[in-house]
C-alpha positions, -999 to +999 in steps of 0.1 A: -264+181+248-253+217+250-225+201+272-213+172+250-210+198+222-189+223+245-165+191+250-159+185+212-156+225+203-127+222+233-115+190+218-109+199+185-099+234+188-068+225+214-060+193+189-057+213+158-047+249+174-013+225+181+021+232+162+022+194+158-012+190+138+001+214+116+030+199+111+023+167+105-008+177+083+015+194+063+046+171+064+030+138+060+023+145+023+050+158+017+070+129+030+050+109+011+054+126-023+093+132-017+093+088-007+078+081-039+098+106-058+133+096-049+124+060-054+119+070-089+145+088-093+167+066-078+155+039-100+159+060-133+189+085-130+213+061-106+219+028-123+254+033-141+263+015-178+282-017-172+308-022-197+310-065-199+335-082-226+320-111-241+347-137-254+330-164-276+345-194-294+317-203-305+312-177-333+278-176-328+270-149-303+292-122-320+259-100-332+237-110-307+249-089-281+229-052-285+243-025-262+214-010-237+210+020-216+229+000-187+248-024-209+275-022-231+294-051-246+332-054-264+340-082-283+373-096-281+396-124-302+418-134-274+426-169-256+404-173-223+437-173-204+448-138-220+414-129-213+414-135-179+450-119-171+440-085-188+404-085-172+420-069-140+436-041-159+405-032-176+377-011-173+351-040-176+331-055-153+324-084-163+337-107-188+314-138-209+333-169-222+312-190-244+331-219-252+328-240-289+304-262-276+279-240-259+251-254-282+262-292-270+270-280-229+251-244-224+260-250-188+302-245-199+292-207-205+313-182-175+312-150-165+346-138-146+337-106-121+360-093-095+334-092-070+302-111-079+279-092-103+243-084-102+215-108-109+199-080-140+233-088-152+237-122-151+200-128-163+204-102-193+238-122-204+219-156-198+188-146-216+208-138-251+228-168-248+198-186-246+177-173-272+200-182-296+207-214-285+173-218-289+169-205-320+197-234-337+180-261-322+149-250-336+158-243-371+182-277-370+140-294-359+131-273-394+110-245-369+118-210-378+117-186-347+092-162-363+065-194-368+078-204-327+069-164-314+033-167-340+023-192-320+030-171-288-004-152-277-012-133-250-044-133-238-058-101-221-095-103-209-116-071-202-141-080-169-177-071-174-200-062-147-241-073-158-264-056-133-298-043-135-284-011-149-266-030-180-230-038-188-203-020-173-163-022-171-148-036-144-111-036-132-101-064-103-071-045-099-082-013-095-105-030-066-079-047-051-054-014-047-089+008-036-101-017-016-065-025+004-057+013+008-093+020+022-088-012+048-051+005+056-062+042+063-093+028+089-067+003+104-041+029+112-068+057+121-081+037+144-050+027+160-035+065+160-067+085+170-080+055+196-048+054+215-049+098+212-081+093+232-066+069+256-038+093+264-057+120+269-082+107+293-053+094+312-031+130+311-067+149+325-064+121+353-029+118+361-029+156+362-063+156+387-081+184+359-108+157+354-119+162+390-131+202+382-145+192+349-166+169+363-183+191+388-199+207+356-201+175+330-212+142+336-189+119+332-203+097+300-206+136+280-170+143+289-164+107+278-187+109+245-174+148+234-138+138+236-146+106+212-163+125+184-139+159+192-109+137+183-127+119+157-135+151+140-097+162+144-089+129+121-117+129+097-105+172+094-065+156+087-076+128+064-092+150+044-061+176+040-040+148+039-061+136+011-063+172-007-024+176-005-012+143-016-034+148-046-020+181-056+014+173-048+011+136-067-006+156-094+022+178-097+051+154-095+031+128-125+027+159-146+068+165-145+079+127-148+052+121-176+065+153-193+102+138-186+095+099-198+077+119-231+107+134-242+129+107-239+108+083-255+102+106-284+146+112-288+143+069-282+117+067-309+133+093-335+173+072-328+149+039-336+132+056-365+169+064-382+176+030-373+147+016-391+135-003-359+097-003-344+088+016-315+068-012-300+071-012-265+083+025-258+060+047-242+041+069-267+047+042-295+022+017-300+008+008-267-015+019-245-013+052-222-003+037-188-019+067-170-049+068-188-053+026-183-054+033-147-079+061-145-100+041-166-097+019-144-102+034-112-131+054-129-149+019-134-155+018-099-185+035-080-164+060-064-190+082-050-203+045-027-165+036-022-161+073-010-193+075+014-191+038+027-154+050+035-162+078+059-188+063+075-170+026+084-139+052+091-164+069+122-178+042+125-151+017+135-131+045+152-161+055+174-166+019+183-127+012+196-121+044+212-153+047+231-133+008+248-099+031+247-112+055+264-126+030+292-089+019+293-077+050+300-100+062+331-097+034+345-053+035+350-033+060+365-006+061+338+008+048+305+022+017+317-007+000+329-028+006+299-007-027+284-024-053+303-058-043+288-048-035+253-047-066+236-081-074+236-088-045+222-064-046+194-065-084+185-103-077+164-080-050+146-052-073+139-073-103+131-093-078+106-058-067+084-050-103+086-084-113+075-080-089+046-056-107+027-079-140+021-107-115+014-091-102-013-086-136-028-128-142-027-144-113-018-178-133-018-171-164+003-184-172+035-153-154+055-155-123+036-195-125+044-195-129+086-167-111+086-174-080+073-211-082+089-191-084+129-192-047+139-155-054+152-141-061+118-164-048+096-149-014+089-119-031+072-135-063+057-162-044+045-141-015+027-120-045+011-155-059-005-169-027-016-149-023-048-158-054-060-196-050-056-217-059-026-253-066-023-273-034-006-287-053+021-254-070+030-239-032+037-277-019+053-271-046+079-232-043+085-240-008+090-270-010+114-249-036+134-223-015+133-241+018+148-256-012+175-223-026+185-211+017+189-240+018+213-231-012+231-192-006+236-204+030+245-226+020+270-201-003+287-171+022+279-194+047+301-201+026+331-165+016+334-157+054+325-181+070+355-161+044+380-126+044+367-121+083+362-117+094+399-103+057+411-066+065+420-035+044+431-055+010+424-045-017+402-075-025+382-079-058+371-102-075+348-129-090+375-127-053+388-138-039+353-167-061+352-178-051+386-176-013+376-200-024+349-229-037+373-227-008+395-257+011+401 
């Protein structure tokens, strides 16, 4: 025992002692934050106002066009042929003719670009023309539009939990986001920290060091102390990863909610001149969208999600790299590790791909075997959570999850004790299953 644990102290301290852990503990958070951030930003501060001329015969569009914070719109008098001949001279983008019988052919309306314009465009010009069409024909049947947007409701339930315990909240979405994001984190972690214990089996090989450390360490403790020393290197960057992002995201919310506050108070105080409600803006008379989706993330049993998390995390990364590492003692280099990866990988694979049905029905019959199989449980299982699973459903995923560790241990160690001093032979998949049977 004192051995195993002098192979996970080594472990861990070489792993995060490196400039790279470092690194990457600290950049991936930051990478993250800056992605998000100059998505928003791009989307807020880089779409330029679009000056579009609207030309309409008609004479009934002439007040229905209301400038926006992208949009601006000129009227003008002229013939569609002047139109068109001072268009390229101009500083407009775009310009709308609506002939005289839009209300009889709403297909005759055109809009003349030099290049072809953008679809927010072309839907924001189609969607007033539109409107008003619609509005004639409704008040020509003897229906006003106000009794037409009366009868327009929108129906938004609030989900229940009934348990034991009473009624509770619930939020579907707020499972579905947990649930997917927990799935995502084991998936990669498992791919990233498997393959690092892959690698470095094969570099203490390659290299020949594996020969002097096994004159003092059996060969299933060398094996068993690099598994949990690189596991404990992961679980040690998840959880800065995790403190960072939330500081940083923290951060970076405060200074765009304090930014989207200000202008939609200056929007609310130019509406309030104008004498116009401030439905719609944020801060007028809607709901908080931050505080809708802490409410509904604080619905959730967090402290369950949280410690069902870490343990399918260990728990499905013990059980594939205790096979990676099999991989790795038994090639002599990189390139032959292929051949034996994919049956490793497909139960991951399958697993993310299973995900997205489970989603759909967390409860049905897939969702059920499939998160009870130790080699996709650690995904399917995080995706259930969220929604609510009995106890006795996650007792036995977890017990045949710790059983099917064992298992791919013990065969990971008999083809580890063979495979690790085997050089300059091309293993095959017959020869694997001999190594097993040896005595």
């Amino acid at each position: 025992m004192r051995n195993i644990f002098l192979v996970i102290r080594r472990e861990y301290l070489v792993r995060v002692k490196k400039k790279s852990f470092l690194v990457m503990t600290v950049l991936g958070p930051l990478l993250f934050v800056a992605f998000y951030g100059t998505v928003f930003w791009a989307a807020v501060s880089s779409v330029d106002i679009k000056t579009v001329q609207v030309l309409d015969e008609s004479g009934l569009f002439r007040n229905k066009f209301k400038d926006s914070e992208t949009l601006k719109f000129e009227l003008t008098d002229t013939s569609i042929d002047s139109a068109k001949a001072a268009f390229p001279n101009s500083d407009a983008n775009a310009l709308v003719y609506i002939p005289a019988n839009v209300i009889k052919s709403p297909k005759s309306v055109r809009i003349y670009a030099a290049k072809n314009v953008s679809l927010e465009l072309k839907s924001e010009i189609e969607k007033v023309i539109e409107k008003e069409i619609e509005d004639i024909k409704l008040a020509e049947a003897g229906i006003t539009h106000k009794i037409l947007e009366d009868s327009r409701v929108n129906v938004n339930s609030e989900t229940i939990s009934l348990s034991e315990e009473g009624e509770k909240t619930s939020s579907s979405g707020a499972a579905t986001v947990i649930g997917g994001i927990c799935a995502f984190l084991i998936y990669m972690s498992v791919f990233i920290y498997g393959t690092q214990v892959m690698r470095g089996i094969t570099e203490e090989k390659t290299s020949r060091i594996v020969e002097v450390i096994i004159s003092s360490v059996k060969p299933f403790q060398l094996m068993l102390g690099k598994i949990i020393g690189v596991a404990l290197v992961g679980l040690t960057q998840f959880v800065l990863w995790i403190l960072l992002t939330t500081a940083l995201t923290s951060a970076t919310s405060a200074v765009i909610a304090s930014k989207m506050s200000k202008e939609s108070a200056q929007m609310a105080q130019e509406m309030k001149k104008a004498q116009m409600p401030n439905q719609g803006l944020p801060g007028g008379n809607v709901d908080n969208p931050v505080a809708e989706v802490l409410g509904a993330v604080s619905s959730l049993n967090l402290p369950l999600i949280i410690g069902c998390f870490l343990f399918y995390y260990l728990g499905g990364y013990l059980l594939y790299s205790a096979l990676f590492g099999a991989v790795g003692a038994a090639v002599d280099n990189d390139a032959d590790t292929q051949q034996f990866m994919l049956p490793i990988t497909l139960p991951i694979i399958f697993s993310f791909v299973f995900a997205q049905f489970v989603l759909r029905d967390p409860d049905g019959t897939l969702a059920f075997w499939t998160s009870i199989i130790p080699f996709t449980s650690p995904i399917i299982m995080m995706v259930r959570i969220p929604f609510g699973v009995p106890a006795w459903e996650i007792a036995l995923s977890m017990v045949l999850l710790v059983l099917g560790f064992m298992g791919t241990t013990w065969i990971a160690a008999r083809i580890y004790r063979v495979g690790i001093l085997m050089y300059g032979k091309k293993v095959s998949y017959k020869e694997l299953v001999k190594w097993i049977f040896y005595k």
